[in-house]
C-alpha positions in Angstrom: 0.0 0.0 0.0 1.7 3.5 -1.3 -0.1 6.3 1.1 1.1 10.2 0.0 1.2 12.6 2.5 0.5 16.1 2.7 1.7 18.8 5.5 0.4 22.2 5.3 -0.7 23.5 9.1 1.8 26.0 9.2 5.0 27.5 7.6 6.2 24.3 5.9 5.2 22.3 3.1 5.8 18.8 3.2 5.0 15.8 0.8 6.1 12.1 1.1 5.4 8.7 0.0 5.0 6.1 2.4 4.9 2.0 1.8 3.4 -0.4 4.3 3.6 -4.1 3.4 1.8 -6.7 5.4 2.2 -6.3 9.2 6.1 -4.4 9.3 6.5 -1.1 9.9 6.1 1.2 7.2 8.5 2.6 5.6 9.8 5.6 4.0 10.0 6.0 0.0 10.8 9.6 -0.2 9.5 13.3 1.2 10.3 16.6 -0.2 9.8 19.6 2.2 9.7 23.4 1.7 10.0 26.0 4.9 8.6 29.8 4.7 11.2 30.5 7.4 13.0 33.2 5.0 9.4 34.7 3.3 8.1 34.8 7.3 11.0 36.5 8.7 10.7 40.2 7.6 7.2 39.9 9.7 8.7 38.8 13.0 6.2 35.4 13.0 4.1 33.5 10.6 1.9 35.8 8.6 -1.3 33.2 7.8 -2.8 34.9 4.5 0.9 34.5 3.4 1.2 30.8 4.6 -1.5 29.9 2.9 -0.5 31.7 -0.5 2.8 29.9 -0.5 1.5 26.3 0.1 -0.8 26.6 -2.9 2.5 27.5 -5.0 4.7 24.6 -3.5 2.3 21.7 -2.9 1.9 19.9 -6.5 6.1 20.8 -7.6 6.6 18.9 -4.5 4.6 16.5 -5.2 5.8 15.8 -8.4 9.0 16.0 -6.8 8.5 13.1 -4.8 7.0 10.8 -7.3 10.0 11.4 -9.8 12.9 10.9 -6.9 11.0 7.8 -5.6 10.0 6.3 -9.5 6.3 6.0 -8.4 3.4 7.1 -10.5 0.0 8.9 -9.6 -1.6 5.6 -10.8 0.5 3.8 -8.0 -1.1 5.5 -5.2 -3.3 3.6 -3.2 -4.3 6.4 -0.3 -3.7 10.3 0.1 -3.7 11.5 3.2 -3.7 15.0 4.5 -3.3 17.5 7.4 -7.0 18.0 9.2 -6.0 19.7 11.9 -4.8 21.8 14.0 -3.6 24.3 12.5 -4.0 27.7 10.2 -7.5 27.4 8.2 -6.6 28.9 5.4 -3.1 26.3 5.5 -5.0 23.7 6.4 -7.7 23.8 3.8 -4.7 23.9 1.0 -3.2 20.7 1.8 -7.2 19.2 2.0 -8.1 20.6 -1.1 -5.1 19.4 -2.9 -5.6 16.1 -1.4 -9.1 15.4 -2.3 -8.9 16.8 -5.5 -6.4 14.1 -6.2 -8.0 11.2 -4.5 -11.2 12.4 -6.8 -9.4 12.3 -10.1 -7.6 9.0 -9.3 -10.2 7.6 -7.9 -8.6 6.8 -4.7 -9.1 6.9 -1.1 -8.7 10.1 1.2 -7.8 10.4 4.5 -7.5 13.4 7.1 -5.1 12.8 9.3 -4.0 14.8 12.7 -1.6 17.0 13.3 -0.2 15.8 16.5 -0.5 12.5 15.6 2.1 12.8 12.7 3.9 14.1 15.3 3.6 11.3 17.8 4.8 8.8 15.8 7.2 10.7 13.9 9.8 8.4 15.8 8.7 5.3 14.0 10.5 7.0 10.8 13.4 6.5 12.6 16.1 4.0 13.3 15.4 3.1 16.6 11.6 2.9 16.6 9.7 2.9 20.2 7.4 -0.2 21.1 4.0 0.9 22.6 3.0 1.1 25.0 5.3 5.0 25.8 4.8 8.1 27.5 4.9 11.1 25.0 6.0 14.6 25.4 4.4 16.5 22.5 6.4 19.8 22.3 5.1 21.7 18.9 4.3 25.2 18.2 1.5 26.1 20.6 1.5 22.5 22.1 3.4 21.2 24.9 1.2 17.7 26.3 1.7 14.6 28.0 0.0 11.3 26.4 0.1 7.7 27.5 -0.2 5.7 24.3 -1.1 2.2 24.6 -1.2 2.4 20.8 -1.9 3.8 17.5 -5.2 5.5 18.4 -5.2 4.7 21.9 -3.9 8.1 23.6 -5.1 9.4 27.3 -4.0 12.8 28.2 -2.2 13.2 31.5 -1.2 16.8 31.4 -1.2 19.8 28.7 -0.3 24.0 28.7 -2.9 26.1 30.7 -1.6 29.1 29.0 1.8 29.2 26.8 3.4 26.0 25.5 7.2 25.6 25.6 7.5 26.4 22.0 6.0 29.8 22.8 7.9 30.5 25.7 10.9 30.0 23.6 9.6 31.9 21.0 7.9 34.6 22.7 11.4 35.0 25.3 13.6 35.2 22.2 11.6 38.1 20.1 12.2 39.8 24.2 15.7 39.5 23.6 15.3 41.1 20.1 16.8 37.6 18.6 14.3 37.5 15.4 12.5 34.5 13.8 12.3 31.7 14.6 13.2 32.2 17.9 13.3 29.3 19.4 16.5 27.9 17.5 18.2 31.0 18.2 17.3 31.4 21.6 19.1 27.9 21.9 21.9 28.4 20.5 22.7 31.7 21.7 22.0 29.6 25.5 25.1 27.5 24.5 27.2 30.6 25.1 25.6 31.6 28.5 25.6 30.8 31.9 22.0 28.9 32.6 22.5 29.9 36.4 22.9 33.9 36.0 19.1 34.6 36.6 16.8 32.9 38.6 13.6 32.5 36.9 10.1 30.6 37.8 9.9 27.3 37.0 5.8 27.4 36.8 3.5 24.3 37.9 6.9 22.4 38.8 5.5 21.4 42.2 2.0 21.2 41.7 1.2 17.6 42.0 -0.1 17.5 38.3 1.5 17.2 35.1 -0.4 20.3 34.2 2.4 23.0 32.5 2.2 26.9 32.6 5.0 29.3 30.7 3.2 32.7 30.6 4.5 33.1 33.7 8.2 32.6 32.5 7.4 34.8 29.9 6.5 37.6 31.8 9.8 37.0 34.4 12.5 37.0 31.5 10.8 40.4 30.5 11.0 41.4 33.9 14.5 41.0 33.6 15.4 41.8 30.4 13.9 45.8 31.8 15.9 45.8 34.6 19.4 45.1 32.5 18.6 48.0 30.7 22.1 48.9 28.8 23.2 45.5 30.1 21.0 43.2 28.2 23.3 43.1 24.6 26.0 42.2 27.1 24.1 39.8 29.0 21.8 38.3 26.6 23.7 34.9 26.5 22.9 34.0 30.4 19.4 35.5 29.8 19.0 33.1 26.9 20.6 29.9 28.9 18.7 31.2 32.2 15.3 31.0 30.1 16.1 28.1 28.6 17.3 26.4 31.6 13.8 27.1 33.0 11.6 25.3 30.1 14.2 22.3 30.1 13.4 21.8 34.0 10.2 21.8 33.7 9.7 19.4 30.6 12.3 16.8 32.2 10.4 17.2 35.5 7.1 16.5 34.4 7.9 13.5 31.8 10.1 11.8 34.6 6.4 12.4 36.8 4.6 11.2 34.2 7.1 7.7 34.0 6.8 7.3 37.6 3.0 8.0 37.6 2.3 5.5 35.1 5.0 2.7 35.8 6.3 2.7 32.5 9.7 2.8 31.3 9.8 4.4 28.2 9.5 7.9 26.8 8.7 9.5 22.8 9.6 12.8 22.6 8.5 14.7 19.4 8.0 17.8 17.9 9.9 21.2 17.0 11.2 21.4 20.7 12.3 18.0 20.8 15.4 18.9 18.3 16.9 20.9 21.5 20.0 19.5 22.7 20.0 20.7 26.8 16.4 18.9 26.5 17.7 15.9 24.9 20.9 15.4 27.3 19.2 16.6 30.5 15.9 14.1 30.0 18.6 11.2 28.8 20.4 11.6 32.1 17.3 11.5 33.8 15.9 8.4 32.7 19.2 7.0 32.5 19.2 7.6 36.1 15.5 5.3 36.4 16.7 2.8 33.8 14.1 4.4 31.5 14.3 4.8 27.4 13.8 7.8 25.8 13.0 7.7 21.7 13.5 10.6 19.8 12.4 11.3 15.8 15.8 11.9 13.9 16.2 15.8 13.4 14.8 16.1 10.2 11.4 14.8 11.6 10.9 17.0 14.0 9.5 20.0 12.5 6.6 19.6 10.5 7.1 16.8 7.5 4.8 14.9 5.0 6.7 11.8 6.1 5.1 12.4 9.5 1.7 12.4 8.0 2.1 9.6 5.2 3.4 7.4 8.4 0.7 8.2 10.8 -1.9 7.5 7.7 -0.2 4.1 7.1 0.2 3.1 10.7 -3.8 4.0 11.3 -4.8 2.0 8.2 -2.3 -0.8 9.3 -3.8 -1.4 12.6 -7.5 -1.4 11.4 -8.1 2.1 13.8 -9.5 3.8 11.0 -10.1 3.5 6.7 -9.9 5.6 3.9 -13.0 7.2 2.9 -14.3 8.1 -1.1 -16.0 11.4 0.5 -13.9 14.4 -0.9 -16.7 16.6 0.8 -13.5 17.9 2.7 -13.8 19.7 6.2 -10.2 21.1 8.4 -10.5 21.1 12.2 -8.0 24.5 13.2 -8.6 23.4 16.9 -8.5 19.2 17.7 -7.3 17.8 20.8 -5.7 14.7 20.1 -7.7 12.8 23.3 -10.3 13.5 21.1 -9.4 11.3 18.2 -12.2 8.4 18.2 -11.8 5.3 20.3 -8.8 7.1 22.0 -9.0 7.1 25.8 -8.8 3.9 27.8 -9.0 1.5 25.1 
């Protein structure tokens, strides 16, 4: 079964072919990806009219890309699957449209697929896949939740973001510290030259007994003391930066070391934009190190928003019988979906 995937939630575009044979894992045929980081940049963030303008100008060159690098055919295809949600509308209803128009004139299946779920099991694209069941820490864009997944399908939330997610904080911190966009990436590697103990800032929710998370808060305290520098901050930005950082890293290791213990198991997905930080990635390994825990991690080009992530999560849902590919190209997008909310997915 050949499943094509298409990403468009956001600021990337992303297309990829996916095979699934028989009972393996699926596999990989080929993805081609496009980012609007350089078009989004003169704005300071993601401008959505603009997404959604550039995604109807990259999705069909990349999908032809991928068909010619991988030697398939549009006749080959057995499913399409796209981004439903969440997302941008206008984004989202690009990547639908495309999607279903396609299945239409091929005559094949469609499938809307979620956002978070590509995400989720982004990891299985890599070369150390996780076995189920895992504790996830979903850390993209305006996300940052904790899932026990029993399976494809079978997710029950055990803690999300009251307010800001960690990707926010690190975004919303760096454009404080006048670093641009994204700011996440640059707030990171600027922390890499700092001292992540100069400032003492909040670490919200740490102790609350829940696995609940909170960053306004954070937000709020590096601006705090990014006023009171004054003159000092140019000089000082680096310890700012590793202080802020040092902050959302505690917090996430924390809370998915909680959510191990709470559970009793012994083995951790991380996935998402944030997940490509490396104080996140050496601080949580130490930590379940120290528990004789597992952490599984997708490989860096997986964890931003991909079409391989979609294509995978299509395949693995058709695979395990969760869900089937419908001949309805009546196409709806869901902007706001909580993944608990996916059908047949708590406590099965």
């Amino acid at each position: 079964m050949l499943v094509l995937g298409i990403e468009s939630s956001c600021d990337e575009t992303g297309v990829a072919l996916v095979e699934s044979r028989g009972a393996g894992l699926p596999t990989l045929r080929g993805q081609a990806l496009h980012t609007q980081i350089d078009m989004h940049q003169a704005y300071g963030g993601v401008v959505p009219e603009l997404a959604s303008r550039d995604h109807i100008r990259r999705v069909l060159p990349l999908t032809e890309a991928v068909l010619r690098d991988t030697g398939a055919r549009l006749s080959d295809l057995d499913v399409v699957a796209y981004t439903r949600g969440p997302g941008l509308a206008g984004a989202l209803l690009v990547g639908a449209g495309v999607a279903c128009a396609l299945g239409a004139a091929l005559g094949k299946p469609v499938l809307g697929v979620h956002h978070l779920e590509g995400h989720l099991l982004s990891p299985f694209l890599g070369s150390d896949p996780p076995q189920f069941p895992f504790i996830a820490l979903l850390v993209s864009g305006g996300h940052t939740q904790l899932m026990e997944v029993g399976g494809v399908g079978r997710y029950t939330l055990l803690g999300e973001t009251i307010d800001d997610a960690a990707g926010e904080a690190f975004d919303k911190s760096a454009k404080l510290m006048g670093l641009g966009y994204p700011g996440g990436p640059a707030l990171s590697r600027l922390a890499g030259q700092g001292n992540p103990s100069a400032f003492k800032l909040p670490r919200p929710l740490l102790h609350s007994g829940d696995l609940d998370f909170s960053f306004a808060g954070l937000k709020t305290a590096v601006l705090t003391q990014a006023k009171k520098l004054g003159d000092e901050l140019e000089a000082r930005k680096a310890d700012l930066a590793a202080s802020t950082q040092a902050a959302i890293v505690e917090v996430l290791v924390r809370k998915s070391v909680a959510a191990l213990d709470r559970t009793g198991l012994r083995r951790i997905v991380i996935a998402g934009g944030v997940g490509a930080n490396t104080s996140l990635r050496a601080e949580l390994n130490a930590a379940c190190a120290r528990r004789g825990a597992t952490v599984h991690y997708p490989e860096l080009e997986f964890c931003t928003d991909n079409g391989a992530m979609i294509a995978m999560a299509a395949a693995m849902r058709l695979q395990s019988g969760r869900e089937q590919a419908n001949f309805d190209y009546a196409f709806d997008v869901k902007p706001r979906w909580g993944l608990d909310s996916l059908a047949g997915a708590a406590g099965q």
